[in-house]
C-alpha positions as CSV (number, residue, x, y, z in Angstrom):
1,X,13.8,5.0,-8.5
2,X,16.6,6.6,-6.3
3,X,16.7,9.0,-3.3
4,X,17.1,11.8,-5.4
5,X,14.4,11.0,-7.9
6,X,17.1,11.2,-10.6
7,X,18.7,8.4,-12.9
8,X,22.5,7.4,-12.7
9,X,22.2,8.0,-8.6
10,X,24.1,5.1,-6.6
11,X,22.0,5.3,-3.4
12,X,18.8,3.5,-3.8
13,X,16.0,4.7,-1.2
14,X,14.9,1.8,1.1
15,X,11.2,1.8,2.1
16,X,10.8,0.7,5.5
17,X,7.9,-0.2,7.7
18,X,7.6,3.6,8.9
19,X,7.7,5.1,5.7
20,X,4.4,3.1,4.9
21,X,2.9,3.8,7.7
22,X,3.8,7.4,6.6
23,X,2.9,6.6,3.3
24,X,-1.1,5.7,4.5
25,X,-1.5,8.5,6.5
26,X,-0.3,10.8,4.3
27,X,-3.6,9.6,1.8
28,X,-5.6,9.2,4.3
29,X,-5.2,13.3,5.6
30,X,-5.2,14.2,1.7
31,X,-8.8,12.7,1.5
32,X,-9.7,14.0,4.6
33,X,-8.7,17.4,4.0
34,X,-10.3,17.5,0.3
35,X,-13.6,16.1,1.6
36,X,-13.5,19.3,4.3
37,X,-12.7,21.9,1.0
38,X,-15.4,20.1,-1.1
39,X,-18.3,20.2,1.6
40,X,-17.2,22.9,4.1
41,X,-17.4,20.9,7.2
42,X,-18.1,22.5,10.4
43,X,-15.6,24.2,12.3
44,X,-15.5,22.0,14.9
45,X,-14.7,18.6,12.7
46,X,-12.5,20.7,10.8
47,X,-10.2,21.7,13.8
48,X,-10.4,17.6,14.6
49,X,-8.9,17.8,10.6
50,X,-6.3,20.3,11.2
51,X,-5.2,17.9,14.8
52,X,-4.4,15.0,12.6
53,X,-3.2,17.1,9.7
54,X,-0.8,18.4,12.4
55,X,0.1,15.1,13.7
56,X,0.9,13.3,10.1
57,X,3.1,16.9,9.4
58,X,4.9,15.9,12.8
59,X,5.7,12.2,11.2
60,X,6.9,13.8,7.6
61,X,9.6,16.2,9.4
62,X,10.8,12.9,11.2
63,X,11.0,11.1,8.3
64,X,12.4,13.7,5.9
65,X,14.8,14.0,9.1
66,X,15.3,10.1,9.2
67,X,16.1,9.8,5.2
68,X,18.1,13.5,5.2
69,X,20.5,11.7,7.6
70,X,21.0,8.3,5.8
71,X,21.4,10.3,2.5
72,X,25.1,9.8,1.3
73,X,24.8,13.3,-0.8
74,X,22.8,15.6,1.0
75,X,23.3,17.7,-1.4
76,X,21.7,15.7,-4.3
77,X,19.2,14.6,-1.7
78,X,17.5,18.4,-1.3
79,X,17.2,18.2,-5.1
80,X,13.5,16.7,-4.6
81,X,14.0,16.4,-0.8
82,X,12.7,20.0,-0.2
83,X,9.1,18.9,-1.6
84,X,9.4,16.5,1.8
85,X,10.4,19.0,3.5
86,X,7.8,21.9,2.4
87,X,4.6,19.0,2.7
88,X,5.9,18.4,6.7
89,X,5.0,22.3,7.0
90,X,1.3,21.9,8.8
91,X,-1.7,25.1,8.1
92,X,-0.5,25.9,5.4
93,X,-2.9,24.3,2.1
94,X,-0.8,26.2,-0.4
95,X,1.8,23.3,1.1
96,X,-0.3,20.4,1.4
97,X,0.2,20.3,-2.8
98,X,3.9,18.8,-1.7
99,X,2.3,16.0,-0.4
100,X,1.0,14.5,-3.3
101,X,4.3,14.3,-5.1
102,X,5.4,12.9,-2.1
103,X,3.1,10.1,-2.1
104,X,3.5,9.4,-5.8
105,X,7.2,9.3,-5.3
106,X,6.9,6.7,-3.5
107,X,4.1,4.4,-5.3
108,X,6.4,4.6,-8.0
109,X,9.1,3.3,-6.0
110,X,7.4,0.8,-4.1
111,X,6.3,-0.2,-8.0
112,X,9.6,-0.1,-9.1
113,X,11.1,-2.7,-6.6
114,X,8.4,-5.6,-7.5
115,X,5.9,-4.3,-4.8
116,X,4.1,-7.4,-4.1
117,X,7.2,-9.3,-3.4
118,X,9.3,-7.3,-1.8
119,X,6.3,-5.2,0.7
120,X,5.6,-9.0,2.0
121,X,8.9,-9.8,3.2
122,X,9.3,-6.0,4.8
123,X,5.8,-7.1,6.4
124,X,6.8,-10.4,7.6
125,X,10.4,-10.1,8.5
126,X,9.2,-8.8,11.8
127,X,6.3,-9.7,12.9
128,X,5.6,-8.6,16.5
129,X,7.3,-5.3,15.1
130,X,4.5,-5.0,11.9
131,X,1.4,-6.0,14.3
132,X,2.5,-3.5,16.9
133,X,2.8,-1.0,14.1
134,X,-1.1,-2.3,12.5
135,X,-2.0,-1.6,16.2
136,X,-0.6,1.9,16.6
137,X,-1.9,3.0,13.1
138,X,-5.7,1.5,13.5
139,X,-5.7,3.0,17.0
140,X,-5.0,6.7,15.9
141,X,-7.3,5.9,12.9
142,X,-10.0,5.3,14.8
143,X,-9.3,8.2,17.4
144,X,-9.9,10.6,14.5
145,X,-12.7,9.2,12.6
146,X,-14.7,8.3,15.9
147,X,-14.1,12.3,17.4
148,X,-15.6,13.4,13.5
149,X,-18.3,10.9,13.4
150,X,-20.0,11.5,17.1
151,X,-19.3,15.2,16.4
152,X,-21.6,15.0,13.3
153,X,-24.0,12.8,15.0
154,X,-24.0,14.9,18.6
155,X,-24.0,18.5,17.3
156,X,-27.3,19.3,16.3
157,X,-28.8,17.6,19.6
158,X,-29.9,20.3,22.3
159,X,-28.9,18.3,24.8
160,X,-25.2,17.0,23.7
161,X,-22.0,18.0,25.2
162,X,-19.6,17.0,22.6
163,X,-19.8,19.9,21.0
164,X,-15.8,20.9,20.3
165,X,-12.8,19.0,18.8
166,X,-11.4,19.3,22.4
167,X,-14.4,17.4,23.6
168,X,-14.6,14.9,20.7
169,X,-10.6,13.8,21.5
170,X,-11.3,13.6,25.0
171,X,-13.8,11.6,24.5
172,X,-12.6,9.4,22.0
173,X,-9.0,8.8,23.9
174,X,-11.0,7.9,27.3
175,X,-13.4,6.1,25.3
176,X,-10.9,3.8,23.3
177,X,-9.1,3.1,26.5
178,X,-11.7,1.8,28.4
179,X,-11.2,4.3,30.9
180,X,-14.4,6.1,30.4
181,X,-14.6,8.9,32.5
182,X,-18.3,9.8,31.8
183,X,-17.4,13.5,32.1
184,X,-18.5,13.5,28.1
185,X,-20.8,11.2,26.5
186,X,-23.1,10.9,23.7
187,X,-27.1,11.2,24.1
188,X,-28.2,10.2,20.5
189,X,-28.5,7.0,19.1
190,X,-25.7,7.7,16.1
191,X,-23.6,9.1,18.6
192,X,-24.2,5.7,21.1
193,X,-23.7,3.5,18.1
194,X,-20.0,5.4,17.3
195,X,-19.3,4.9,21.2
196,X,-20.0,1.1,21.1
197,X,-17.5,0.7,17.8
198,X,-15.1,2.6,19.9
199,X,-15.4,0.6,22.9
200,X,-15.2,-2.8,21.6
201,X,-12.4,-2.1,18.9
202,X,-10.5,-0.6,21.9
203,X,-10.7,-4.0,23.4
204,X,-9.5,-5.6,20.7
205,X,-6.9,-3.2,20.2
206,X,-5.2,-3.5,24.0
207,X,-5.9,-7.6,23.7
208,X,-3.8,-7.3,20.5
209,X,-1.3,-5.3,21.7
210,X,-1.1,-7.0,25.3
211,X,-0.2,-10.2,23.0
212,X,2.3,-8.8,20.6
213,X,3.9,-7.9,24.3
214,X,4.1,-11.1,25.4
215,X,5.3,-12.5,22.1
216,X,8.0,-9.8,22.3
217,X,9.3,-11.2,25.2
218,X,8.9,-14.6,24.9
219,X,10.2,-14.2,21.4
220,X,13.7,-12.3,23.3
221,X,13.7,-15.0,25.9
222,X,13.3,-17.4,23.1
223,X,16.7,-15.9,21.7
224,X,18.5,-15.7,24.7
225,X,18.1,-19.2,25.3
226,X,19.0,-20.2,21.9
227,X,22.4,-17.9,22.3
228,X,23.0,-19.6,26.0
229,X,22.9,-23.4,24.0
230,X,25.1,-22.5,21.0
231,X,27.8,-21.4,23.5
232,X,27.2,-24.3,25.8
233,X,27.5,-26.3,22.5
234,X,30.4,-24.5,21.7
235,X,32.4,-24.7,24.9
236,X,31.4,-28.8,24.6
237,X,33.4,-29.2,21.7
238,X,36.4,-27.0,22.6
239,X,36.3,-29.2,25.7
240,X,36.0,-32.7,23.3
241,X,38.6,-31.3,21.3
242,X,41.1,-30.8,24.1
243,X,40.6,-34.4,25.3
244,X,41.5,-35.7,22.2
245,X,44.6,-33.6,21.6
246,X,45.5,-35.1,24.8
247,X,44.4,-38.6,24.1
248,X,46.5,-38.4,20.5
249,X,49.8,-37.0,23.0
250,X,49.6,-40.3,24.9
């Protein structure tokens, strides 16, 4: 598998960390989406739909952008680029068809470069860099399927006031942050149990992230130190090797 999708290319596409996270989005919006055609979800979950549809479409244009620049031929690169480029195009359905070409462009490449193997060591060469990205991804995740679920569960309720996609993202964001600004909240019990999921993922979600920071920079001072001792080393045994030029002159 190559970057144009042809044989006899000499540029082999590299998959990096972003294109999976692109890659997992990408099926998670196509499921989402077909769900909302199969069982005509209300209009209010659907515009929560069409925000992350919008959002994923934002990530495809950077990386058909990202890849477009690497590309060596752009030339040969449009030959099955364009599908990219088309499936990045958000409300537009007749579009979102690009899409799954996209995705099974690249299960056949990450199939083609011994997937197990070669996905581990992209995972685990940077660490800090992969749990930050695990964060990021499960965050948004959970931002989207939270505003649907206490949509579904506050609706029908007299009394709610999550009652739009505005309010379900509001809420969700606020929620997920701990910030909690109690300006919308939800009165049934569904709703309640959707909240408390929220609330303590989004604790473990900032603890996570607070120490992949700290790793970070312990990790960089960890570096810098290492970098300061080599050239102390270094300077050591220019300075050894100086003496004994002189010691062999006597």
């Amino acid at each position: 598998m190559n970057e144009t999708g042809t044989t006899g290319a000499n540029h082999s596409e590299k998959v990096g960390l972003f294109q999976l996270v692109v890659l997992a989005l990408s099926v998670v919006v196509l499921g989402a989406l077909g769900a909302d055609t199969i069982f005509k979800f209300p209009p209010a979950i659907s515009n929560v739909l069409e925000v992350f549809d919008t959002a994923v479409c934002v990530l495809l244009l950077v990386d058909f952008g990202m890849r477009f620049h690497k590309a060596p031929s752009k030339l040969a690169f449009l030959k099955w680029g364009w599908i990219d480029l088309l499936a990045s195009i958000p409300y537009l359905p007749c579009l979102r068809y690009g899409r799954v070409v996209r995705i099974l462009r690249v299960i056949r490449l990450l199939r083609a470069i011994r997937a197990t193997q070669k996905i581990s060591a992209l995972l685990l060469r940077n660490k800090v860099q992969t749990g930050a990205t695990s964060v990021v991804l499960a965050a948004f995740l959970l931002i989207i399927f939270c505003s649907v679920g206490v949509l579904i569960c506050e609706q029908q309720n007299p009394g709610a006031n999550i009652l739009t996609a505005e309010d379900a993202l509001w809420w969700s964001v606020t929620t997920i942050t701990t910030v909690g600004y109690g300006d919308k909240y939800p009165v049934t019990t569904e709703g309640r149990i959707v909240a408390m999921i929220l609330m303590v993922s989004g604790i473990g979600i900032f603890g996570t992230f607070s120490g992949l920071a700290a790793a970070y920079f312990f990790h960089t001072k960890q570096k810098d130190a290492e970098r300061e001792e080599s050239e102390i080393l270094a300077r050591l045994q220019k300075i050894e090797e100086k003496i004994d030029r002189l010691k062999d002159g006597e």
